[in-house]
C-alpha atoms as a printed R data frame, in Angstrom:
    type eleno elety resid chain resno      x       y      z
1   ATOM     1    CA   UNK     A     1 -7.135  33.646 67.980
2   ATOM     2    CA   UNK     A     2 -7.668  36.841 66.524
3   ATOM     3    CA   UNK     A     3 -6.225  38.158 63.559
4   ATOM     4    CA   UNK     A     4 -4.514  40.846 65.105
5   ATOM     5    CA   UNK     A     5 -2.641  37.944 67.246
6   ATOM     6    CA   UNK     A     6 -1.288  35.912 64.648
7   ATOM     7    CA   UNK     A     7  0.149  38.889 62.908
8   ATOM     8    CA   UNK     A     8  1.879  40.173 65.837
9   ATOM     9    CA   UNK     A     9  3.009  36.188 66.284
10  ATOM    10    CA   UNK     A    10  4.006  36.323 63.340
11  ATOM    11    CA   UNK     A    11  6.162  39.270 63.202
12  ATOM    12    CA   UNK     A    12  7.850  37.657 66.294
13  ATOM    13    CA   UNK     A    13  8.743  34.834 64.743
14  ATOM    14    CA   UNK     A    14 10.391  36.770 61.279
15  ATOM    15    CA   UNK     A    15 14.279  37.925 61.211
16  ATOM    16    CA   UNK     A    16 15.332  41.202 61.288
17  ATOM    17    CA   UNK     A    17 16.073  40.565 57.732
18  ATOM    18    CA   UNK     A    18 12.504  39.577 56.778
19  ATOM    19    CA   UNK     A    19 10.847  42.492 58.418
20  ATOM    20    CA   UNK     A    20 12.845  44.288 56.456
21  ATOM    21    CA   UNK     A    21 11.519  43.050 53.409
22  ATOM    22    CA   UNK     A    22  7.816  43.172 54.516
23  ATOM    23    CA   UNK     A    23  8.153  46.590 55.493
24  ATOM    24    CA   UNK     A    24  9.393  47.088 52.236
25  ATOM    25    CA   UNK     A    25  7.431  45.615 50.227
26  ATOM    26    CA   UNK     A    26  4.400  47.134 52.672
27  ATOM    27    CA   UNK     A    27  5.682  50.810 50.995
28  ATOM    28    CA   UNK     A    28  6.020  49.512 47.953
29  ATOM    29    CA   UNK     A    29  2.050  48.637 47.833
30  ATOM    30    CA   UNK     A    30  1.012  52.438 49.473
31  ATOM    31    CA   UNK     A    31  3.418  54.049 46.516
32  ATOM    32    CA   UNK     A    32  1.587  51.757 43.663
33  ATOM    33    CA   UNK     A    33 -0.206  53.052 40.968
34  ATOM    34    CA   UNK     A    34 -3.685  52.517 42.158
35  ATOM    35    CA   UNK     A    35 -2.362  54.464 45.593
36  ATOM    36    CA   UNK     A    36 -0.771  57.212 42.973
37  ATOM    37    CA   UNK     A    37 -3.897  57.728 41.070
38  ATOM    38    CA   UNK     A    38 -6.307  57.897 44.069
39  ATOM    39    CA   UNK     A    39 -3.484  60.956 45.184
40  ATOM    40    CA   UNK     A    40 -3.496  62.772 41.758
41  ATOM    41    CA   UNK     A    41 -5.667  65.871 43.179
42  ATOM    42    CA   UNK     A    42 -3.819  65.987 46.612
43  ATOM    43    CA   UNK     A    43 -0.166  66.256 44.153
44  ATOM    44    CA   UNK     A    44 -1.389  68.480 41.915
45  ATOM    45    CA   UNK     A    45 -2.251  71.135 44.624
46  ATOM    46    CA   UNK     A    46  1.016  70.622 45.840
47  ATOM    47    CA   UNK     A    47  2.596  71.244 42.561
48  ATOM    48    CA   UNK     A    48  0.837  74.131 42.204
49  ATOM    49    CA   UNK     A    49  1.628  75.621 45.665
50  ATOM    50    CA   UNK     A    50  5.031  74.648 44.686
51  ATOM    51    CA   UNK     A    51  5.137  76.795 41.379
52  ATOM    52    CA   UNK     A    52  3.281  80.026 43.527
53  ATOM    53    CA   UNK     A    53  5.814  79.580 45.744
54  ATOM    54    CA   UNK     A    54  8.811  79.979 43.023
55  ATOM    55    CA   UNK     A    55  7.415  82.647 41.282
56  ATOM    56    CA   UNK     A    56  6.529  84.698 44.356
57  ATOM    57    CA   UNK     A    57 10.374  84.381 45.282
58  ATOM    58    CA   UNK     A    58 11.587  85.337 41.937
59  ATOM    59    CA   UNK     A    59  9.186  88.226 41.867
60  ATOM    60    CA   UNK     A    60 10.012  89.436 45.147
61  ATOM    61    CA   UNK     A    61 14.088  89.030 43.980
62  ATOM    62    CA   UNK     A    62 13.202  91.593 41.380
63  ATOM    63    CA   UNK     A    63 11.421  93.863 43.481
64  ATOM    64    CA   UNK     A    64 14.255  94.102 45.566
65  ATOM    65    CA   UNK     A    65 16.617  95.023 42.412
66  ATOM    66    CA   UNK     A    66 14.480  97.867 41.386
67  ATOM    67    CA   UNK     A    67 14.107  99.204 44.633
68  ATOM    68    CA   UNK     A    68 17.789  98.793 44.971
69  ATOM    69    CA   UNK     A    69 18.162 100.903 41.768
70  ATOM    70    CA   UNK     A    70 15.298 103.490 42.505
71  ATOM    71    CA   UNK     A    71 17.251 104.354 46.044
72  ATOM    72    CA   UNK     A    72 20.424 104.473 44.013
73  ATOM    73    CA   UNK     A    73 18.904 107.784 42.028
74  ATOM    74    CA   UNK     A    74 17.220 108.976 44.805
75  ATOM    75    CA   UNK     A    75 20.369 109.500 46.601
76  ATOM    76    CA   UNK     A    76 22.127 110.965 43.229
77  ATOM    77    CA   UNK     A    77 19.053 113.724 42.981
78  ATOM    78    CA   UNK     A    78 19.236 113.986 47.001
79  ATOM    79    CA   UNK     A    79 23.087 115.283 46.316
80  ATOM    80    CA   UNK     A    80 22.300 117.285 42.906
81  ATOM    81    CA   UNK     A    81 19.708 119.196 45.010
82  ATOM    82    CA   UNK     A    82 22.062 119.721 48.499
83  ATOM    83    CA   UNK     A    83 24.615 121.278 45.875
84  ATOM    84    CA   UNK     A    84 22.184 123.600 44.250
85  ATOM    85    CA   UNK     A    85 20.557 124.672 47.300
86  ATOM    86    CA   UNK     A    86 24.354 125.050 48.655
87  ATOM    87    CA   UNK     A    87 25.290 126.684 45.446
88  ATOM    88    CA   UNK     A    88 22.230 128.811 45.645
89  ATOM    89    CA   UNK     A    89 22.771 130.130 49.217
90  ATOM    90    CA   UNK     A    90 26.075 131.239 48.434
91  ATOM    91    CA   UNK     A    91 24.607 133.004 45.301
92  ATOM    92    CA   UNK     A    92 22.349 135.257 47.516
93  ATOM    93    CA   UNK     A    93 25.183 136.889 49.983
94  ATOM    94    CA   UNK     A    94 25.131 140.009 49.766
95  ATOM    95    CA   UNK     A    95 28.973 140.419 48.504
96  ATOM    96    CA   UNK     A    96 28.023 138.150 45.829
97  ATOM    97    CA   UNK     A    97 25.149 140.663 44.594
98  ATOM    98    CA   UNK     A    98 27.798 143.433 45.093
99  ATOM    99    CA   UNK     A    99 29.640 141.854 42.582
100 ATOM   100    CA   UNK     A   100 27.461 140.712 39.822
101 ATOM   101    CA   UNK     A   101 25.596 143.976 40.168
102 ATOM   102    CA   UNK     A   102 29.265 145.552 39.539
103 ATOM   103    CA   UNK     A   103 29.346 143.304 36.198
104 ATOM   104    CA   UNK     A   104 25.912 145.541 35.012
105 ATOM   105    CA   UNK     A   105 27.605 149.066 36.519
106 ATOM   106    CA   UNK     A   106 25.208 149.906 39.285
107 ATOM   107    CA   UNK     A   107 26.590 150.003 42.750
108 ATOM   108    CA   UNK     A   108 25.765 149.884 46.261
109 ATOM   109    CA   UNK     A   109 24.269 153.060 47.760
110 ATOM   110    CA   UNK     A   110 26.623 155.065 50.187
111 ATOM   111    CA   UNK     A   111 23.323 156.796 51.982
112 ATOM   112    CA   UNK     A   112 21.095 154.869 54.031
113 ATOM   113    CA   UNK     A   113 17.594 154.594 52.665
114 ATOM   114    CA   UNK     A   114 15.107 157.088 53.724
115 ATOM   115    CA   UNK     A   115 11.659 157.745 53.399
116 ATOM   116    CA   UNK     A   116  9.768 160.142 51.102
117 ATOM   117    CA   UNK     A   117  6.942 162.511 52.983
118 ATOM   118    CA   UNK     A   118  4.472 164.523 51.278
């Protein structure tokens, strides 16, 4: 017989409760130190991508925050300048010139303009 027979004979023959225990004690001897050092490259990558990937989501967290606060003035500066342009507009009517240039004492003309020929 080979030796592929008499262990699958012999798992036959064990309890529930005994494979168990040799399953156990099979994943006890791939986690054992010898199996841990021979790993030590393979875990420390992953440790590392593990770190990348915390810092990359903290960075990106504050990202967001500073965009949050750079749209937060750019709508406050979009409003100051709708209000001046507003303000502005209003400004150039021409009853508002009427009356500022009433403030200084000059007045509008009652003539229409004309042109001066040589």
């Amino acid at each position: 017989m080979s030796n592929e027979e008499q262990n699958s004979q012999q798992q036959e023959a064990l309890t529930p409760a005994q494979r168990v225990r040799s399953d156990w004690r099979s994943l006890v001897e791939k986690v054992s130190y010898k199996a841990i050092v021979n790993n030590i490259p393979f875990l420390a990558f992953i440790a590392l991508l593990c770190v990348l990937y915390i810092s990359n989501s903290h960075r990106a967290i504050e990202m967001q925050r500073e965009m949050n606060a750079q749209n937060k003035i750019l709508r406050e500066l979009r409003w100051k300048y709708m209000d001046t342009k507003s303000q502005l507009m209003y400004v150039k009517t021409e009853t508002q010139v009427i009356k500022s240039a009433e403030k200084i004492g000059l007045k509008p003309s009652l003539l229409p303009a004309y042109k001066i020929k040589k």
